[in-house]
Structures are given as structure tokens and as C-alpha cells.
KEBA-853729 format. One record per atom (N, C-alpha, C): residue in three letters; x, y, z. Coordinates in pm, whole numbers, plus 50000, padded with zeros to 5 digits. Each point is the difference from the previous one (the first is absolute). Example, Ala and Ser with C-alpha at 12.3 -4.5 7.8 and 13.67 -1.06 7.14 Angstrom:
<atoms>
ALA513194943150780;ALA499115011950000;ALA500905012050000;SER499655010549928;SER500825011950006;SER499235010950073;
</atoms>
This chain:
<atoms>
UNK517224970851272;UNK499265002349876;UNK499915014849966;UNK499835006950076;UNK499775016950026;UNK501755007149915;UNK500754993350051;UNK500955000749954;UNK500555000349834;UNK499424990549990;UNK500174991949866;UNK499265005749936;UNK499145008650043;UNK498605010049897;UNK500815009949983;UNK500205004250088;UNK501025016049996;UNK501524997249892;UNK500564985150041;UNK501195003149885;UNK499544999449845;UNK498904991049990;UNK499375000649857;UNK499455012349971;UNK499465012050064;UNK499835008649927;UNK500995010950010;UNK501104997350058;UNK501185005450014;UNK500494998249837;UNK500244990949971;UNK500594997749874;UNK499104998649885;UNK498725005050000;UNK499385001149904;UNK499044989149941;UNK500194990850083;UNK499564983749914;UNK498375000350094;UNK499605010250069;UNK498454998050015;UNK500035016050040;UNK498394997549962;UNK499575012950084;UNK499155001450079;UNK499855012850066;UNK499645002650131;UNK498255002549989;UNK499534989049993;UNK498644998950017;UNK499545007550123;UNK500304997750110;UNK499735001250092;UNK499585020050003;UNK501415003549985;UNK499655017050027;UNK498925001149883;UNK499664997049902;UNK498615004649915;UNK498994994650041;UNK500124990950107;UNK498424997550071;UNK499675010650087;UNK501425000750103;UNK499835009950130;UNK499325014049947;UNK500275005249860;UNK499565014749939;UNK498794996349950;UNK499744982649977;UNK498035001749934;UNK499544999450139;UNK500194994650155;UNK499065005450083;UNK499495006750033;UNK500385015049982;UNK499995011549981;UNK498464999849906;UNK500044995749891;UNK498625004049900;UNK499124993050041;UNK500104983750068;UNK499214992450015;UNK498715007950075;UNK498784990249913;UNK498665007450092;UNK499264984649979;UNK498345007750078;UNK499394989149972;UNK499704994649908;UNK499605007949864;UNK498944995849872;UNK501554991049961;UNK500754999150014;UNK501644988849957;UNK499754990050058;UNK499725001350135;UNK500234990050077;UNK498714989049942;UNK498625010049994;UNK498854989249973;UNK500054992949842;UNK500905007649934;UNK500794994349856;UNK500314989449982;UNK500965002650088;UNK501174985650044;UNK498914987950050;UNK499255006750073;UNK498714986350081;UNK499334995549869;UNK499505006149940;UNK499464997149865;UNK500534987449897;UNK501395004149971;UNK500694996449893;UNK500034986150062;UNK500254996450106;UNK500264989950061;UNK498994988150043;UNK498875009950001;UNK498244992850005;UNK500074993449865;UNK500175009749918;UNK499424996449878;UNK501334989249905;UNK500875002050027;UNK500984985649944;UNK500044989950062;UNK499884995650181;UNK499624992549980;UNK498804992850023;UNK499035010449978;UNK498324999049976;UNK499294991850134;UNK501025007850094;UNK498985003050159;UNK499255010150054;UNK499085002050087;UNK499545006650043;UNK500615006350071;UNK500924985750134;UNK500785010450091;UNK500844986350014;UNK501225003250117;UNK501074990450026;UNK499604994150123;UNK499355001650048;UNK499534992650112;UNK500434988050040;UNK500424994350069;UNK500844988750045;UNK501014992849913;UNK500715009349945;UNK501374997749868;UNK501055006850091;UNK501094994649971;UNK501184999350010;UNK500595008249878;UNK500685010750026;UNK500435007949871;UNK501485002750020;UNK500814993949927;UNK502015000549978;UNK499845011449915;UNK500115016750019;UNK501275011349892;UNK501025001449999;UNK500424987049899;UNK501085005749989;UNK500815009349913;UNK500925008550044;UNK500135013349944;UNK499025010650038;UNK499615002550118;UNK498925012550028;UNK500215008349964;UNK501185006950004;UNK500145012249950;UNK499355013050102;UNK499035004849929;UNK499645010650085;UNK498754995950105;UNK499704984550005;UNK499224993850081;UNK498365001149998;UNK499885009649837;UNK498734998250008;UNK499044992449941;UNK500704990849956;UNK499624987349955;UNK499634990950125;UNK500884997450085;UNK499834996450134;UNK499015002250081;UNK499735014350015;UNK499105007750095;UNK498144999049852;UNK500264999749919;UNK498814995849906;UNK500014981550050;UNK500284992450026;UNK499694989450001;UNK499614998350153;UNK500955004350086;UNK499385003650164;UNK498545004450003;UNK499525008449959;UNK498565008649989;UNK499094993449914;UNK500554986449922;UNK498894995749967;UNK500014984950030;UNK500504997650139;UNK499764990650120;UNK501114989349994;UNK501385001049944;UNK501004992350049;UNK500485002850037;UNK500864984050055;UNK501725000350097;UNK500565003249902;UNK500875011550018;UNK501385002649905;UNK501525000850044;UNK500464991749950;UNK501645004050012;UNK500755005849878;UNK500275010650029;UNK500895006949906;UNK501524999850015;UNK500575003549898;UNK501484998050012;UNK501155006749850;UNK500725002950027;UNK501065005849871;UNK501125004250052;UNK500604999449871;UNK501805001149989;UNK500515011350046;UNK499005010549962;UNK500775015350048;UNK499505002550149;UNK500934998550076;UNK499305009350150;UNK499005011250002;UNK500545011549882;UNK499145009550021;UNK498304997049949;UNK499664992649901;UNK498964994250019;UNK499654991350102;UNK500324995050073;UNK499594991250068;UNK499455010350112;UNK500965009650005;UNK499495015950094;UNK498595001049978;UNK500315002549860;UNK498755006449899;UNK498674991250049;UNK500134988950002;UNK498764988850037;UNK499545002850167;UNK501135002150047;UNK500025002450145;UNK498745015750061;UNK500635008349911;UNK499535011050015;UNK498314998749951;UNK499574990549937;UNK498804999749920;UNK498834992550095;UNK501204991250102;UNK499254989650097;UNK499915012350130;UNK500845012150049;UNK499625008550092;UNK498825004849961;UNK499925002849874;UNK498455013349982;UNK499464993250039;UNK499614986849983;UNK498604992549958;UNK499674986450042;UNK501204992350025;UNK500094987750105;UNK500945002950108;UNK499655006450035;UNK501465001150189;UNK499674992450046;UNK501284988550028;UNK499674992050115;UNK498974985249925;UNK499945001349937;UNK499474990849932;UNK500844984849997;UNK499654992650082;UNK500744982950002;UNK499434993449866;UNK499435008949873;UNK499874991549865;UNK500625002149915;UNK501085008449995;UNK500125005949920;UNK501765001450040;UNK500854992249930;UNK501624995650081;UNK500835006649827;UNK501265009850046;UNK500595000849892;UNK501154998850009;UNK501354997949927;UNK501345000850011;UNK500084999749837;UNK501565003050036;UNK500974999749898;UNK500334983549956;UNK500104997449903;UNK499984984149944;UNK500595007749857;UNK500154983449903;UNK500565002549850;UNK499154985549938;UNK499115009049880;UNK499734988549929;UNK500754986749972;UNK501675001150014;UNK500874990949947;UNK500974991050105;UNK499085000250146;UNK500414993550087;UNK499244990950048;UNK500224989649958;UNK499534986450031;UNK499824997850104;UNK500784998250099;UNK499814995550136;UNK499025007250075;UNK499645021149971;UNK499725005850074;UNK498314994049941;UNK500395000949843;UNK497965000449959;UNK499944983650102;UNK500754993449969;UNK499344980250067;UNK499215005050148;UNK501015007950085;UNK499125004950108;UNK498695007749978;UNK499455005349954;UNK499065003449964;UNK498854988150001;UNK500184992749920;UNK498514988450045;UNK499725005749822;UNK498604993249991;UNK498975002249866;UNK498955007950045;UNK499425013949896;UNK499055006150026;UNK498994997549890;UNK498845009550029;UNK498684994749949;UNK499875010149838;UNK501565010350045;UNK499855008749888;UNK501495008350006;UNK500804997449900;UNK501175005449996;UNK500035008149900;UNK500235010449981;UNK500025018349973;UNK501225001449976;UNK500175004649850;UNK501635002449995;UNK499745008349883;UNK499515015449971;UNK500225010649913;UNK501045007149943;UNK500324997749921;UNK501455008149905;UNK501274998750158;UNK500044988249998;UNK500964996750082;UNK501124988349942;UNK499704991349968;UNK500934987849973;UNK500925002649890;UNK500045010849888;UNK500315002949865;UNK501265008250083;UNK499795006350106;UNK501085007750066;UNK501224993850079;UNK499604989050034;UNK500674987950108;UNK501834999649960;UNK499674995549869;UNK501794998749929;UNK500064988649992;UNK498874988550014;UNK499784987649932;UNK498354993050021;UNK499685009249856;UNK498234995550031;UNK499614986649981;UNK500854991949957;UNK500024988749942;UNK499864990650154;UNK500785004150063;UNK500184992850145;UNK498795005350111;UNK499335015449966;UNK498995002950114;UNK498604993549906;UNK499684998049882;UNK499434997749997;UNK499454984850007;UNK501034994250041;UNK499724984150021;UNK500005004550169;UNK500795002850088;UNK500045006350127;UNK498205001650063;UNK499575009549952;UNK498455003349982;UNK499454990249964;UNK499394993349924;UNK499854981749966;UNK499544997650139;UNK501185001950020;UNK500034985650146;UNK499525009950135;UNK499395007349982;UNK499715009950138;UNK498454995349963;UNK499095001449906;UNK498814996549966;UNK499404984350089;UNK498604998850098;UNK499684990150012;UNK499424995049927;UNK499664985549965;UNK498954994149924;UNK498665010049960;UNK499645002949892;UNK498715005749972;UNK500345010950093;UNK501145002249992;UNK500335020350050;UNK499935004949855;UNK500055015550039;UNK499885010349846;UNK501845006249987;UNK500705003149922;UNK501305003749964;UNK499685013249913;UNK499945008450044;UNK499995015149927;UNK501235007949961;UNK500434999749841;UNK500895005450038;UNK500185009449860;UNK500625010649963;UNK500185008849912;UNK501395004249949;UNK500464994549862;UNK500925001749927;UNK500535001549906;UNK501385012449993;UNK499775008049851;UNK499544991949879;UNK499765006449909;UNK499844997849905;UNK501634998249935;UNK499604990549873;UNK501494995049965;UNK499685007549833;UNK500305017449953;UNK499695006249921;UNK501604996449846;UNK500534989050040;UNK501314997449907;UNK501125010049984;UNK500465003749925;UNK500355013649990;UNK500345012950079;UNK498315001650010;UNK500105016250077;UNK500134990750142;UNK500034989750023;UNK500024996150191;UNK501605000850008;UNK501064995049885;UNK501355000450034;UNK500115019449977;UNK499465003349935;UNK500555016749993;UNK499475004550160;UNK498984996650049;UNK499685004450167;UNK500704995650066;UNK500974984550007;UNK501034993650089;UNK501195012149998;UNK500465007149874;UNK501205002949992;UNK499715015650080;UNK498155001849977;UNK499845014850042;UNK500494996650190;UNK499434995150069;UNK500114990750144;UNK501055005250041;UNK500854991649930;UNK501214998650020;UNK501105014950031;UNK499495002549843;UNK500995015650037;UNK499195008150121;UNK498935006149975;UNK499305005350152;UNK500744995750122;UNK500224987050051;UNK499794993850108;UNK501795002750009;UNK501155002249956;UNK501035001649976;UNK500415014750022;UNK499415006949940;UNK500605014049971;UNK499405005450221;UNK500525006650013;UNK500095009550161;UNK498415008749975;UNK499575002750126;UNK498684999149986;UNK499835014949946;UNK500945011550017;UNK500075014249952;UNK500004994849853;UNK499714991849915;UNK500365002449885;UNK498974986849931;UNK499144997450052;UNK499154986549962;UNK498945013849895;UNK499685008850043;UNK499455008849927;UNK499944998749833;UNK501254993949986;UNK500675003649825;UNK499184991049959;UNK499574983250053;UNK498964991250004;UNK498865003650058;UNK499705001050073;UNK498155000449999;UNK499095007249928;UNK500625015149952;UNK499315009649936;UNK499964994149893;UNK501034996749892;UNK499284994549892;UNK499254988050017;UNK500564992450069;UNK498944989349985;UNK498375002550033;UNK499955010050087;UNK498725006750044;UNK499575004849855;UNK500665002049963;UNK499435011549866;UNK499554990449869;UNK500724985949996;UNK499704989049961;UNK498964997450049;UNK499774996350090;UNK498854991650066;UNK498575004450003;UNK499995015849984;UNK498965005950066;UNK499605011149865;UNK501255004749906;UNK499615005149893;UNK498535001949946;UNK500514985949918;UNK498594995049881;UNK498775004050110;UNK500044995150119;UNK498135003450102;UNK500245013849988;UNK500895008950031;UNK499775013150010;UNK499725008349880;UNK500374999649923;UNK499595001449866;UNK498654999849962;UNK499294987750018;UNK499324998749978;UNK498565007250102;UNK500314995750115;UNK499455010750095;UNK500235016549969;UNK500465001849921;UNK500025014849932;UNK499265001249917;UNK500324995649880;UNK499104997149858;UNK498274996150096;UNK499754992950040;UNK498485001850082;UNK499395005550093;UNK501055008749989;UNK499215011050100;UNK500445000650124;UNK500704993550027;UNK499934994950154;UNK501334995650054;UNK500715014950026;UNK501835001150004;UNK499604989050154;UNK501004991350014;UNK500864990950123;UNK498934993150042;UNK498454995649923;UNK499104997350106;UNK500714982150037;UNK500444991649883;UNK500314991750086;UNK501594997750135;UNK500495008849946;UNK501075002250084;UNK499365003150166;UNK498845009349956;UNK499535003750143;UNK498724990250083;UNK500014989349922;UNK498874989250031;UNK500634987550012;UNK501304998649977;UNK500714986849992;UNK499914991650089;UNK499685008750122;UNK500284994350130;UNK499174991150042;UNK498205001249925;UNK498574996650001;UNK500384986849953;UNK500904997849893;UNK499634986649922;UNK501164993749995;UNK501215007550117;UNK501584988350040;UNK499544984450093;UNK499744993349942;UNK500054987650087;UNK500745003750141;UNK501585001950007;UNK500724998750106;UNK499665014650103;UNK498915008949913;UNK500055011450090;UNK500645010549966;UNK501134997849929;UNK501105012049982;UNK499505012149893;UNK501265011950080;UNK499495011149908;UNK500304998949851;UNK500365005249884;UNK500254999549901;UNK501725003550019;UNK500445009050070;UNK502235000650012;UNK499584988550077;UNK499984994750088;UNK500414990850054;UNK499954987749947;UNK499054996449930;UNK500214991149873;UNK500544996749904;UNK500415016149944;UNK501595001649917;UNK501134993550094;UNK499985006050112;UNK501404998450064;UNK500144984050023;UNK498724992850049;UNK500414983549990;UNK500064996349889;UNK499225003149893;UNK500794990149857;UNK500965006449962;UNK500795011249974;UNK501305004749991;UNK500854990550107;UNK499605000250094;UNK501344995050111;UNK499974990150051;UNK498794990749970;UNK499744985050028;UNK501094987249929;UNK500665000550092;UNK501114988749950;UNK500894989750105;UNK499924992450048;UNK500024987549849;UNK499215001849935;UNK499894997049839;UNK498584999549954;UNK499834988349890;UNK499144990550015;UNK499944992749931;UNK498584994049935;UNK499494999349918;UNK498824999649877;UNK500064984550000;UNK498365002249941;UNK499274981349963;UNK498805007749924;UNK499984987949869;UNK498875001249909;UNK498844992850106;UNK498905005350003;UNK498574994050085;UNK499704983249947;UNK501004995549889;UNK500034985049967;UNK500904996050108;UNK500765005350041;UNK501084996650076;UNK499764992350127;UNK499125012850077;UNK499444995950114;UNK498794990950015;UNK499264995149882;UNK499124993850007;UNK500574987150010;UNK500514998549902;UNK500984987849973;UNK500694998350135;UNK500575004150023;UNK500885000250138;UNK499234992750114;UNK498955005950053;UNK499404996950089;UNK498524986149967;UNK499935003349872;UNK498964988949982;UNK501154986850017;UNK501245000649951;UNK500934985950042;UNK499994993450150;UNK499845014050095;UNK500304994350117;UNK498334999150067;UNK499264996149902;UNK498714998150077;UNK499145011450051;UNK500085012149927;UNK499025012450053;UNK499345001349888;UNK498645006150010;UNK499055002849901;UNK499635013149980;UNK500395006549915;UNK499055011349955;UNK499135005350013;UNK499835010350041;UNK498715002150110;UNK499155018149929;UNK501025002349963;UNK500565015849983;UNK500905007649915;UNK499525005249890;UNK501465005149960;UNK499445015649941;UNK500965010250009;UNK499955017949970;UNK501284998349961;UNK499765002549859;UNK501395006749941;UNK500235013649977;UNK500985003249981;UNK500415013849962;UNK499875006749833;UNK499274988049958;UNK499985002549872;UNK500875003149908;UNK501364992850024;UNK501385000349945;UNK500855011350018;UNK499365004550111;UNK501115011350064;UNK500785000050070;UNK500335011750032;UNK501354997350156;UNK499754996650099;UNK498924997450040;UNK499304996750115;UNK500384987250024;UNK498624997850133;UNK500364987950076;UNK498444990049918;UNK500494988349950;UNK499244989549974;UNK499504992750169;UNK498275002250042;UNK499804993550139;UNK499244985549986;UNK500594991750093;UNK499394981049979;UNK499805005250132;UNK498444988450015;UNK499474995350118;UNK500324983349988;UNK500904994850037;UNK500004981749943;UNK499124996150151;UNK499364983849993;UNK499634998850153;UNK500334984949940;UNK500664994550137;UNK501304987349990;UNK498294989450050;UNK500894984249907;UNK499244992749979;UNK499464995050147;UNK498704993050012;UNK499994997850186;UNK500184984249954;UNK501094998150097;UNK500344984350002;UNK498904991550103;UNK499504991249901;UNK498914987150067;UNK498525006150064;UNK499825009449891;UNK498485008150053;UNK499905000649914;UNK498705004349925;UNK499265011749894;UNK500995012249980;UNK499815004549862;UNK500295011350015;UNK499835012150033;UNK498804995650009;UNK499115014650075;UNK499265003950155;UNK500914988550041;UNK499854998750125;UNK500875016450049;UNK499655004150182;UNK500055007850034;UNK501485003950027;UNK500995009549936;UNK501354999150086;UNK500015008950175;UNK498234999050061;UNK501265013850088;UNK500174992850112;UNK500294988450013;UNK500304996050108;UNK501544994049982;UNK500555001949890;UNK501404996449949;UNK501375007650107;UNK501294992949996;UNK500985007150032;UNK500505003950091;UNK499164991650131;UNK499955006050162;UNK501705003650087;UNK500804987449878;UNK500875007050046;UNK501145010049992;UNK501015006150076;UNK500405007949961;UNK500325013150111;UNK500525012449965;UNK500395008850091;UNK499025008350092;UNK498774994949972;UNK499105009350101;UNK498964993650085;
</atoms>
């Protein structure tokens, strides 16, 4: 699989998630980390995880992972790029060493056999991940089936903006193509796109770069403000859904709506909390005893 990561970003058809996590560990602090604990309390409107079972998939820089560890679950983490999976690794030395709760590897949203081993959890976690896969259509039924009865399904995905989403596919594309001495010719403008109109305006009020220099306070994922350029510039596969999409989608296969943060028709990520129907109970019966089985 390691392999197969390296020839795809060899030839341009993905990119290297992984090295832009390894450079946000570097910024990571606490007031992020208790962010991340936050965002996650409050969508899916727990106190703490306490005897839950938590699937990330796509960790990334693992602090999604290590936020759900600290607020009292089993977690297994897992993703496509090795060097994240590092990245998760490195997040479980600071702060869980040695920890038998907390299991990660390399996996792919789009492998059947590997997710079936896995078992059902009490809460499957999948942030600006599945839109990247190179067939969201297939991880997001994939994910479906990782959810136990009256488990929660969290998951966050672009926005489907018409238009300007195919003018960002074609931006992807060239970035992720051109040799990395020369990706420059792409990011700066698009930076200058992206970030313009706020800077501007942070001028005109007085107040040259203040959100540029505060971005970091109110990034869901943690990230600095370049490093956020650099994943939506270079995030590709990339593939978009109108927030009808996913409702629809998942209310077919029996999940309910629990949750929804949009981006407010931006480039962003549209986030669902769905929680899957409980077969031959109440619905509001308890899930955390769901899912026992599985890899840990």
C-alpha cells in the first residue's frame, strides 16, 4: 500500500497530505488540542467519550484521535499516507506512550476487506477525508457499514460550490502535476485569491493581518493559515456534494440527522453527525455498549 501512495503522488494524481501534517506538528499546542476536544463535545453533544469506541478514519495529523483519547475513548486510527499515520504516531508518544487504547496503522477508506476487519464502532470520524479517496461514492457507503446500531457517523465534506468547485478541480490538478520547485506559480495566487478580500478588509479596519494572525483560534482542524492554503491548493482527489446530497444519501441507508455546520456555500467542508437506526430497541436507547467486535 506504502508503495502505491508513493507512485500516486509520483505522478501527480494525489497529494502528499502526509508531509503538511508532519510541518503542522511543529505549531501544534494545547489551546488546539482543547479545540479539537471541544468541537467534538459539542457535535456530538457529549460531555466525554467514556466507554465509546472511536474509528479515525483519515487521522491525518492524529489530533483528532488524541482529542477523542483525552476525552475517555478506545481509538483506532488509521490512513492512506504513511507519513500521517507517523504523524498520529508521533501524537500517541507525547501523550499516550504505550497506551494499549489507542492502536494505529495505515488502512484505505476503499478497502473492503481491511474496514470488514475492523468490527462496528460506537463512533466513526471521518473529517475532509472521503472527498480525497478517488471514489467518495464507494467510501461513503464503506463508512455506513463501520457504524453500530445507534452508533454516531461524523463526517465532513466539501462543499459542492458548481462552477467555482470545477475551476478548484482544474486548480488541484495543475499544482499536484507541475515539480514541486515550481508549485509556487499556484499557491501564491491562489493565496492571494483566498485570503485577499480578509486582508483588505483587515486594513480598511484598522487592523492589518488580525485574522490571518488569529486563524489558528477558530481552524476546526487546528491548522495555521499557509498550511491551510497548502491543503486546499493541493488536496486532490477532490470531489464535492451539495449538503442535500449527503442527507439524502445517508437518510436512505437508515441514519438520522443528528447535526449539521455548513460552510455557508463556501469552499469549505459541509460537517453531518448522522446516528444509524438501532435495530429492535428504542431509539434512544444507549449505544455505548455497541460494536465489541473487532481489532482491539
Amino acid at each position: 500500500m506504502s508503495s502505491q501512495h508513493a507512485e500516486e503522488i509520483e505522478a501527480g494524481s494525489r497529494f502528499a497530505f502526509g508531509e503538511n501534517w508532519s510541518r503542522f506538528l511543529t505549531e501544534l499546542d494545547d489551546d488546539r488540542i482543547r479545540q479539537a476536544e471541544q468541537s467534538l463535545s459539542d457535535m456530538l453533544k457529549v460531555k466525554n467519550l467514556r466507554g465509546k469506541r472511536f474509528l479515525d478514519i483519515g487521522s491525518g495529523s492524529g489530533l483528532f484521535s488524541l482529542a477523542a483519547r483525552r476525552l475517555g475513548a478506545t481509538v483506532h486510527s488509521f490512513d492512506y499516507d504513511p507519513k500521517s499515520v507517523a504523524c498520529t504516531g508521533e501524537l500517541k508518544r507525547r501523550y499516550f506512550p504505550d497506551d494499549p487504547d489507542w492502536h494505529m496503522e495505515q488502512g484505505s477508506a476503499l478497502d473492503v476487506d481491511y474496514l470488514k476487519s475492523l468490527g462496528q464502532w460506537d463512533v466513526v470520524y471521518s473529517w475532509g477525508v472521503l472527498h480525497h479517496t478517488g471514489n467518495m461514492s464507494q467510501a461513503l457507503t464503506n463508512v455506513s457499514n463501520l457504524v453500530c446500531d445507534g452508533g454516531n457517523l461524523f463526517i465532513a465534506i466539501y462543499n459542492d460550490q458548481g462552477r467555482a468547485s470545477g475551476f478548484w478541480l482544474r486548480v488541484k490538478k495543475t499544482y499536484n502535476r507541475l515539480p514541486n520547485g515550481f508549485r509556487w506559480l499556484i499557491l501564491w495566487p491562489a493565496a492571494i485569491r483566498l485570503w485577499g478580500p480578509t486582508t483588505i478588509r483587515d486594513l480598511f479596519a484598522g487592523r492589518p493581518f488580525h485574522t490571518w494572525r488569529n486563524y489558528s483560534k477558530g481552524s476546526l482542524r487546528g491548522m495555521s493559515p499557509w498550511r491551510d492554503i497548502e491543503d486546499w491548493v493541493g488536496g486532490f482527489p477532490f470531489e464535492v456534494a451539495t449538503p442535500e446530497r449527503i442527507f439524502r444519501y445517508y437518510r436512505d441507508r437508515g441514519f438520522r440527522l443528528e447535526e449539521l455546520k455548513t460552510c455557508a456555500g463556501g469552499h469549505g467542508c459541509n460537517e453531518f453527525v448522522f446516528r444509524k437506526a438501532q435495530q429492535g430497541a428504542a431509539p434512544e436507547s444507549d449505544p455505548a455498549t455497541c460494536g465489541r467486535g473487532g481489532v482491539l
